[in-house]
C-alpha positions as CSV (number, residue, x, y, z in Angstrom):
1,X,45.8,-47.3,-7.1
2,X,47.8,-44.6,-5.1
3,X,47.4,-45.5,-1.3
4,X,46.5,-43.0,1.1
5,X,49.7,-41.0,2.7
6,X,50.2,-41.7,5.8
7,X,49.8,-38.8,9.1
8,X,52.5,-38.7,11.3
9,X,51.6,-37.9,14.8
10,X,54.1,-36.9,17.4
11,X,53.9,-36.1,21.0
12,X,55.9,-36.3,24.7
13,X,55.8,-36.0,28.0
14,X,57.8,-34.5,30.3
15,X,60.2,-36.8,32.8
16,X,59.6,-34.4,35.7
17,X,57.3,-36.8,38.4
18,X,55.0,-39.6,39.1
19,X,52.2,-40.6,36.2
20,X,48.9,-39.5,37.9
21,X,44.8,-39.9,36.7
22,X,45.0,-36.1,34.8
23,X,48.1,-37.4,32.7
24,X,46.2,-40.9,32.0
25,X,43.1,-39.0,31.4
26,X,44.5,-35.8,29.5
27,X,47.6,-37.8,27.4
28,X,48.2,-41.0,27.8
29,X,45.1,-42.6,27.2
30,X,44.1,-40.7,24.4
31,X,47.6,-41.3,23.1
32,X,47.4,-44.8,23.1
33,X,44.0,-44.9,21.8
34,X,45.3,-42.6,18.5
35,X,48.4,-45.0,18.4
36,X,45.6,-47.9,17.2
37,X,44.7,-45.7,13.8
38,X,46.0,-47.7,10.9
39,X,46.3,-44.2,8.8
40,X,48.9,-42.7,11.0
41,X,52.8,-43.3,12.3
42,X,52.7,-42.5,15.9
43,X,56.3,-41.2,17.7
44,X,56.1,-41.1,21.8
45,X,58.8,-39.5,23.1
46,X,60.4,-39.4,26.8
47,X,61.2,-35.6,27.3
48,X,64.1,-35.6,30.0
49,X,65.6,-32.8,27.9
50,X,62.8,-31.0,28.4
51,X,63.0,-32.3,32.0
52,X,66.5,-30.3,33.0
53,X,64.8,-27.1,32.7
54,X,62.5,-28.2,35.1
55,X,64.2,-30.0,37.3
56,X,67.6,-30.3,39.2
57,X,67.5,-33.6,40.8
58,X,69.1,-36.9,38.7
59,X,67.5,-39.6,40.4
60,X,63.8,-38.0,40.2
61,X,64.7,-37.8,36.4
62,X,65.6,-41.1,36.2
63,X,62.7,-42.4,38.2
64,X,60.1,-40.3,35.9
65,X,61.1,-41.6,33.0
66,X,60.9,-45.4,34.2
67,X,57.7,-44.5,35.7
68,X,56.0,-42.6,32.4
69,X,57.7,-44.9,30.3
70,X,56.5,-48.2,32.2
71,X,52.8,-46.0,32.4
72,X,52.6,-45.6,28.7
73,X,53.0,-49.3,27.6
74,X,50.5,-50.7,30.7
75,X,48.1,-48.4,29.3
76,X,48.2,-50.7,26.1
77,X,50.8,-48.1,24.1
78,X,53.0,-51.1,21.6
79,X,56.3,-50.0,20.9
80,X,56.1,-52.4,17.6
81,X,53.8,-50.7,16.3
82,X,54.8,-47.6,17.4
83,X,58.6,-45.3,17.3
84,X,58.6,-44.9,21.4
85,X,62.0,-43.6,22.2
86,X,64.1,-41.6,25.1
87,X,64.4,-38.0,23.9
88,X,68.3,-38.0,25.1
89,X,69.2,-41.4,22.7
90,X,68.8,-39.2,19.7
91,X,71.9,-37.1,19.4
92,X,70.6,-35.6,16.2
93,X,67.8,-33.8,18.1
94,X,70.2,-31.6,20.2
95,X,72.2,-30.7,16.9
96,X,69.5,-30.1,14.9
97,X,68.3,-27.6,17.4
98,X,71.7,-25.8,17.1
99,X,70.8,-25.3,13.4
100,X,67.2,-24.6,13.9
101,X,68.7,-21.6,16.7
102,X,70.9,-20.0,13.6
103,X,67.5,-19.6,11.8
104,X,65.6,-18.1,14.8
105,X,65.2,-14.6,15.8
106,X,65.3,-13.7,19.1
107,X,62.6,-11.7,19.3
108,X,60.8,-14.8,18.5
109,X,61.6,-16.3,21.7
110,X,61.1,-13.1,23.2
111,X,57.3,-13.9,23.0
112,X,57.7,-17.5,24.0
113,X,54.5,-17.6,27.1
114,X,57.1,-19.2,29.7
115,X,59.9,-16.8,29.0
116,X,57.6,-13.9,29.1
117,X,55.6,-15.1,32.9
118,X,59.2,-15.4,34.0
119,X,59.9,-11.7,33.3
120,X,56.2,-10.6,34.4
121,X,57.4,-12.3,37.6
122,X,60.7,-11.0,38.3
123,X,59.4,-7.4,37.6
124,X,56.5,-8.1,40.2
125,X,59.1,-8.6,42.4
126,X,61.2,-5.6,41.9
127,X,64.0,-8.2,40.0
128,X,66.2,-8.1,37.2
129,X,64.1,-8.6,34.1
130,X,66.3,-12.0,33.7
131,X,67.0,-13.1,37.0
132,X,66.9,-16.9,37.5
133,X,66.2,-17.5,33.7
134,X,68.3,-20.2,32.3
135,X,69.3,-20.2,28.8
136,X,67.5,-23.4,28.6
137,X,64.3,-22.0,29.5
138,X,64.6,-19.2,26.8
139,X,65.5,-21.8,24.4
140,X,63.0,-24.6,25.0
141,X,60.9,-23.6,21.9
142,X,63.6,-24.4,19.8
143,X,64.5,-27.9,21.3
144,X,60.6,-28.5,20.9
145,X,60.8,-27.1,17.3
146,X,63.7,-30.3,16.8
147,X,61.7,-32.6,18.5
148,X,58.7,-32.0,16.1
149,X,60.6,-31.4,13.2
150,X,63.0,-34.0,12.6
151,X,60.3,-36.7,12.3
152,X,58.3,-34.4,9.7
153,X,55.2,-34.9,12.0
154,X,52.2,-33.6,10.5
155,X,50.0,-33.3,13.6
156,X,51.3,-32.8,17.1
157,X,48.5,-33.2,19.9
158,X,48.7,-30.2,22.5
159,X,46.8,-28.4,24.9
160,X,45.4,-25.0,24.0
161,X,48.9,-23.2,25.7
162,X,51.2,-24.9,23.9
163,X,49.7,-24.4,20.3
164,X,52.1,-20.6,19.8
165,X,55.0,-23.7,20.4
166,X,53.7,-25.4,17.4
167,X,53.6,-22.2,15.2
168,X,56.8,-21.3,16.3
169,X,58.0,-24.9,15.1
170,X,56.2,-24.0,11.8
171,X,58.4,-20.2,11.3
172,X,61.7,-21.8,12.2
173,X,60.8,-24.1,9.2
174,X,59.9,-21.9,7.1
175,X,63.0,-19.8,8.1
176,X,65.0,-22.4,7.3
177,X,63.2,-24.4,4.1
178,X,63.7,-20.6,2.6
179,X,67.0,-20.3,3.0
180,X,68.4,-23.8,2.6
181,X,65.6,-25.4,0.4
182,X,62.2,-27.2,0.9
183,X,63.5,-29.8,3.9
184,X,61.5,-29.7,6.9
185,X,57.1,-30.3,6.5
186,X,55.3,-27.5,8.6
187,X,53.5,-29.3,11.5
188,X,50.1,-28.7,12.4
189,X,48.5,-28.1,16.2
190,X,45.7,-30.8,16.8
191,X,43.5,-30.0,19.9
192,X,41.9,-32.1,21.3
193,X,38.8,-30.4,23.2
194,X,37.2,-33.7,24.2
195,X,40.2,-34.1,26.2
196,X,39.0,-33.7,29.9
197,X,41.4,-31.5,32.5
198,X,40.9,-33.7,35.6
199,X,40.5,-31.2,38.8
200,X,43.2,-32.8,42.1
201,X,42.5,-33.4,45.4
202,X,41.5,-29.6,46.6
203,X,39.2,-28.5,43.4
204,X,42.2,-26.7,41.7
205,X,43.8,-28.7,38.0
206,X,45.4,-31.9,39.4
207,X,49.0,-30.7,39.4
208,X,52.4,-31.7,41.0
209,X,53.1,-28.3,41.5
210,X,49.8,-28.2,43.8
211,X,50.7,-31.3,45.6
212,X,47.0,-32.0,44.9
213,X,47.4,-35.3,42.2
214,X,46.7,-39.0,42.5
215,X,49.2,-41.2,41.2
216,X,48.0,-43.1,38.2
217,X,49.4,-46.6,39.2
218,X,48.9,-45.9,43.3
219,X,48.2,-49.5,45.2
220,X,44.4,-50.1,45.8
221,X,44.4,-49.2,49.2
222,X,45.9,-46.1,48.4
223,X,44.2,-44.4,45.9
224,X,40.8,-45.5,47.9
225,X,42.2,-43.4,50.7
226,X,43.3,-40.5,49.0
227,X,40.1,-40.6,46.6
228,X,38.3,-40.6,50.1
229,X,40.6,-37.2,50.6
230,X,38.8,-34.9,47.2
231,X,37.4,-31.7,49.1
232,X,33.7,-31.7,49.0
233,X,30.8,-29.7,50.4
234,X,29.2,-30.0,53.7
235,X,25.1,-31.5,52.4
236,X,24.6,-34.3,54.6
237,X,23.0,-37.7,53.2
238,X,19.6,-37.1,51.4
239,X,20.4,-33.8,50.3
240,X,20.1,-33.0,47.1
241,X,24.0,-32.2,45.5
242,X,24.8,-29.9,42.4
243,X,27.1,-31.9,39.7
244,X,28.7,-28.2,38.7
245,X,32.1,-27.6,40.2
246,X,32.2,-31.2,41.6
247,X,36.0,-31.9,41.7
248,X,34.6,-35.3,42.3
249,X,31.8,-35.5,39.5
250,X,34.3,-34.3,37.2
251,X,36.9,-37.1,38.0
252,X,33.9,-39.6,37.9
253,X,33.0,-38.0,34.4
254,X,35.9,-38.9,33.1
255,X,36.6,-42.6,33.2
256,X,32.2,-43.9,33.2
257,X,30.1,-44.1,30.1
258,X,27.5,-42.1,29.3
259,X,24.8,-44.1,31.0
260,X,27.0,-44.2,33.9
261,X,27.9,-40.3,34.0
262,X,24.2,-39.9,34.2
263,X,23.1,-42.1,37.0
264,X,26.0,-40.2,39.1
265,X,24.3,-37.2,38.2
266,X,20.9,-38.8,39.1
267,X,22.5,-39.8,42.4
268,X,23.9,-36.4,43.2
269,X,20.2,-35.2,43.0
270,X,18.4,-37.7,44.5
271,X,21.2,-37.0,47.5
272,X,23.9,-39.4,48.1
273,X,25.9,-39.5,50.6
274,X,29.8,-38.3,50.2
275,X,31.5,-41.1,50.9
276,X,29.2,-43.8,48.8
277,X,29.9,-41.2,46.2
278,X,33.7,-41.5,46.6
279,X,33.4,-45.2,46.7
280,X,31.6,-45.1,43.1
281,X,34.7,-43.4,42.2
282,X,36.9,-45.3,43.5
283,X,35.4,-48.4,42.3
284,X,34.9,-47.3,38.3
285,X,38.6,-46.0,38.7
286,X,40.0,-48.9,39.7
287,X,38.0,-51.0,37.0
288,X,40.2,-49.1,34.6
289,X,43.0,-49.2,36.2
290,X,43.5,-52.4,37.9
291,X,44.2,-54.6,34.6
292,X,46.9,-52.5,34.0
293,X,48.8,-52.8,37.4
294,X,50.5,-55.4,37.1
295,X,52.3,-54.6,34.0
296,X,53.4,-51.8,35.3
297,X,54.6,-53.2,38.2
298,X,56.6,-55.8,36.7
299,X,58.1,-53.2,34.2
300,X,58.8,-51.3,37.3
301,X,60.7,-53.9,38.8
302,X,62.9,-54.5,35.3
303,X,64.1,-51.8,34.5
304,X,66.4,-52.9,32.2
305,X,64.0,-54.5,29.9
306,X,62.6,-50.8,29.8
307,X,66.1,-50.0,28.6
308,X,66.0,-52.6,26.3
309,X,62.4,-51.4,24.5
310,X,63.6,-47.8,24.8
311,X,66.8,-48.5,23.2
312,X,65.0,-50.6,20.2
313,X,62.7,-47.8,19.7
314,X,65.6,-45.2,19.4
315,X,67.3,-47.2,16.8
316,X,64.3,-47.1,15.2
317,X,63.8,-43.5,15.6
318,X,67.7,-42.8,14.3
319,X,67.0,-44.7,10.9
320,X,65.2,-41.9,9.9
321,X,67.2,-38.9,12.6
322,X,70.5,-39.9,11.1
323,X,70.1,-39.4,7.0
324,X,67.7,-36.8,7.6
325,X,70.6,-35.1,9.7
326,X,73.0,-35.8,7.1
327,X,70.6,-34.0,4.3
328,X,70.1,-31.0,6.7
329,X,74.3,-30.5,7.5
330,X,74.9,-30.9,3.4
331,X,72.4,-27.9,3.0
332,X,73.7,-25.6,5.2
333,X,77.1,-26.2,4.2
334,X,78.6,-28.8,6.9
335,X,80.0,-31.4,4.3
336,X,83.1,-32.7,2.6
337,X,85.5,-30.1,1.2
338,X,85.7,-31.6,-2.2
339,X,82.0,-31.3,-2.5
340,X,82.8,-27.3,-3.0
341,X,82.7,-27.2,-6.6
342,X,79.5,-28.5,-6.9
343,X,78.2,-26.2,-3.6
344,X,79.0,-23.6,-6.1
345,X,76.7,-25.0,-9.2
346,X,74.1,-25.8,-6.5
347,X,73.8,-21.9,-5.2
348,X,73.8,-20.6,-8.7
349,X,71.0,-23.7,-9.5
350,X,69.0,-22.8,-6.6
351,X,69.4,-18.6,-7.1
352,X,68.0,-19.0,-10.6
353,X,65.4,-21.1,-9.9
354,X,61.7,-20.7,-8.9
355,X,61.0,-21.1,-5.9
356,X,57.5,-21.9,-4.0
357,X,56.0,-20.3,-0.8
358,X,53.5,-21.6,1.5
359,X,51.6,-19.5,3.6
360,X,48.2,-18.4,5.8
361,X,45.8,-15.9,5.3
362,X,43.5,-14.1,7.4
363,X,40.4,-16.2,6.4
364,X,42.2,-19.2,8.2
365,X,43.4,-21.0,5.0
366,X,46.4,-22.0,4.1
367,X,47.7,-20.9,0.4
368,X,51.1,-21.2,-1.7
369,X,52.5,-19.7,-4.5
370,X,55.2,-20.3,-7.2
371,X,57.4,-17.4,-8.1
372,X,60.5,-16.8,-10.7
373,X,64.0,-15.9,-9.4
374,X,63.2,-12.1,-9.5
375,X,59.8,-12.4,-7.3
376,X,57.0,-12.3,-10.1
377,X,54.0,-14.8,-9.5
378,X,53.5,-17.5,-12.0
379,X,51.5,-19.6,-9.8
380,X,48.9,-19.3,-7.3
381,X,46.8,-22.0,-5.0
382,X,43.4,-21.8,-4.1
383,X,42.7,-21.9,-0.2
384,X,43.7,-25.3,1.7
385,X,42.1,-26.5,4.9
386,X,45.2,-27.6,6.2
387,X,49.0,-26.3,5.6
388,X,49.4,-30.8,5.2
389,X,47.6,-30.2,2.5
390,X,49.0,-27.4,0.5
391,X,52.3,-29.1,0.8
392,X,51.4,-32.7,-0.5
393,X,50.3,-30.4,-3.7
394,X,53.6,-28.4,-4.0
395,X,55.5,-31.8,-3.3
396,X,53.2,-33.3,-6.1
397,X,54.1,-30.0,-8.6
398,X,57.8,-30.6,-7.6
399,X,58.0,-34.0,-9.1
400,X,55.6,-34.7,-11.7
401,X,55.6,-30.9,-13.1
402,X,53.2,-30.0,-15.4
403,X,51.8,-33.7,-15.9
404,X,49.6,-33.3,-12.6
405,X,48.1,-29.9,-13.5
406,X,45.3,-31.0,-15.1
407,X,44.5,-33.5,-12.1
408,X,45.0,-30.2,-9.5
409,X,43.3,-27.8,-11.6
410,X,40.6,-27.7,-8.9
411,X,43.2,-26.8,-6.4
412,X,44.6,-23.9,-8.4
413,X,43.8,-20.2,-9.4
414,X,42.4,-20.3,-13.6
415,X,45.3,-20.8,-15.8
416,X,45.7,-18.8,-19.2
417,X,47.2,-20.9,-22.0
418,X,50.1,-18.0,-21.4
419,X,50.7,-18.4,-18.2
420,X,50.1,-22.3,-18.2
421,X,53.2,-22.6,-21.0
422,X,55.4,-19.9,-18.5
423,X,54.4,-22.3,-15.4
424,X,55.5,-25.0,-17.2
425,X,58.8,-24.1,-18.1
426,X,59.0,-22.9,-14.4
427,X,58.0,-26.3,-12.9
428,X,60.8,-28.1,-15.6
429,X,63.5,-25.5,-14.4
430,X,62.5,-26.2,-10.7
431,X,62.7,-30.2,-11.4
432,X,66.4,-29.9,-13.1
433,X,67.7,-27.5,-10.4
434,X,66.6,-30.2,-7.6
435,X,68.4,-32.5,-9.3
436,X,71.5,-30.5,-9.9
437,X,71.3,-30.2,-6.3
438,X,71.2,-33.6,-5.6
């Protein structure tokens, strides 16, 4: 019996600042609780790449990325079970986006959401369209599309604005799968609306920027006070207290059951005071959070056994980086100079061959087709729910061949005894060339 493939997920977090209760409650723990799903290969990633076009201070970097890393692990993540590396102890991430940028049009990035607020901004203020814009910050879809695509994830966890980030990822793929062969898998956006976006001190999304957050792994005595700090309205004891647009309801929400989300609610109309509200939250919080303190702590105060587990999980991480690096340089040309005579055979091979092409229509489904060397169709798919799934059938058609039709006849548009003999022939030619390849 054929086992189930298996989903990788991948997702990171940037090495900018202190952990605090909206990253526990909007990454990390759902993160670790995904990592426990026997179906899928999780990879956790430090992004202090990602972090220098943020951020100009070294030692704030540094500290993040002790802190987030330290967070992760006391919040149950197990790097055995687990790839959990440091973004910048894969050297084959910043070359690959190097070849991923020779594949990318510009006017791509020219859409990018943070490169385009940047320019809304400086034209607001009367500015060059450019000014202050670091290449880095242009370019940041690009090191993202590496990230996701060296690891072939299949689903990457993000928040509703960085899903054009993920289809970006998915057109420099295509981009290059179509002009270097099929290499990289397309990756697929997975939000997560469940998610909750936990509101900061003042009402407003608990943000470093707002100076507004809570750190995650804050002392007792600290977080009590600052939880005593959440901006509130002025009903007195007894009166009764609306639940909607309670910055502190909504933090409440978020770590308590669903018996215990309702008897706050119950409370807040029945009229309790303010601060035996904010102890309630301070005491289901720390329930959470306390077992976990620690941990953290002593990882804290060892740093290098976080460098240690880090390091592990980057050699990890590189068993897969470093021949899938090796594949990628051979196709676009960066290889041994005797290998030229065979380059040559390998064009011609891969000119004359068919060639498949994935891709999503308007109705939201994802499709593929086989065509011959001069463009004519000789295969089409029926709609997929998922682009995962419309490649695991190409892949399947690109190594059995004809054999599997029969079993994916569901999967494909009627076949003529014609056309089935034509797609056969196709599906031998494309086998052979692969090989030739190889």
């Amino acid at each position: 019996m054929t086992s189930k493939p298996r989903t990788r997920v991948l997702t990171g977090i940037t090495t900018t600042g202190t952990p605090h209760l909206g990253n526990y409650v909007g990454a990390i723990r759902p993160t670790v609780q995904a990592s426990r799903d026997s179906q899928t290969d999780g990879f956790y990633f430090l992004a202090d790449y990602h972090a220098l076009i943020k951020c100009d201070e070294p030692a704030r970097i540094q500290r993040s990325t002790l802190e987030i890393a330290a967070s992760w692990i006391a919040s149950g993540l197990d790097p055995e079970k687990v790839t959990f590396y440091r973004q910048s102890d894969i050297p084959e991430i910043p070359e690959l986006t190097w070849l991923l940028t020779c594949v990318t049009g510009k006017g791509l990035l020219n859409r990018a959401h943070a490169y385009k607020a940047s320019v809304d901004k400086n034209h607001e203020a009367g500015k060059d369209t450019d000014a202050d814009v670091t290449a880095g910050l242009f370019m940041y879809p690009v090191l993202m599309g590496a990230d996701i695509l060296m690891f072939k994830a299949h689903k990457v966890p993000v928040g509703r604005d960085q899903i054009q980030h993920i289809e970006m990822a998915r057109d420099m793929a295509s981009s290059f799968n179509h002009l270097y062969g099929e290499h990289f898998v397309l990756p697929e956006a997975v939000i997560e609306e469940s998610v909750a976006l936990l509101p900061g001190l003042d009402g407003r999304k608990m943000s470093k920027s707002y100076d507004n957050t809570i750190p995650l792994f804050a002392p007792a005595a600290q977080m009590r006070k600052q939880i005593a700090g959440i901006v509130t309205d002025s009903k007195a004891p007894g009166e009764p207290k609306t639940t909607e647009g309670s910055a502190l309801f909504q933090i409440y929400q978020a770590f308590a059951s669903a018996e215990e989300t309702a008897a706050m609610a119950q409370a807040y109309a029945d009229g309790i005071g303010w601060g035996d509200a904010k102890q309630m939250l301070f005491e289901r919080i720390d329930r959470e959070i306390a077992p976990m303190r620690e941990q953290y702590q002593a990882l804290i105060d060892n740093p290098a056994q976080m460098d240690k587990i880090l390091l592990a999980g980057a050699d990890k991480a590189r068993q897969l980086a470093t021949p899938f690096m090796r594949e990628v340089r051979h196709a676009v040309g960066l290889r041994a100079l005797s290998s030229g005579a065979t380059a040559q055979v390998a064009k011609e091979a891969k000119a004359a061959a068919p060639s498949f092409k994935q891709y999503r229509e308007k109705d939201g489904q994802f499709y593929f087709k086989l065509v011959d060397a001069q463009g004519q169709l000789i295969l089409q798919s029926l709609g997929f729910a998922s682009p995962k799934e419309a490649a695991q059938t190409m892949a399947r058609l690109q190594t059995e061949g004809a054999a599997c039709l029969s079993a994916l006849s569901e999967q494909l548009a009627p076949l003529t005894p014609e056309t089935e003999a034509l797609l056969t022939q196709a599906l031998e030619h494309l086998i052979n060339s692969k090989k030739s390849v190889n």
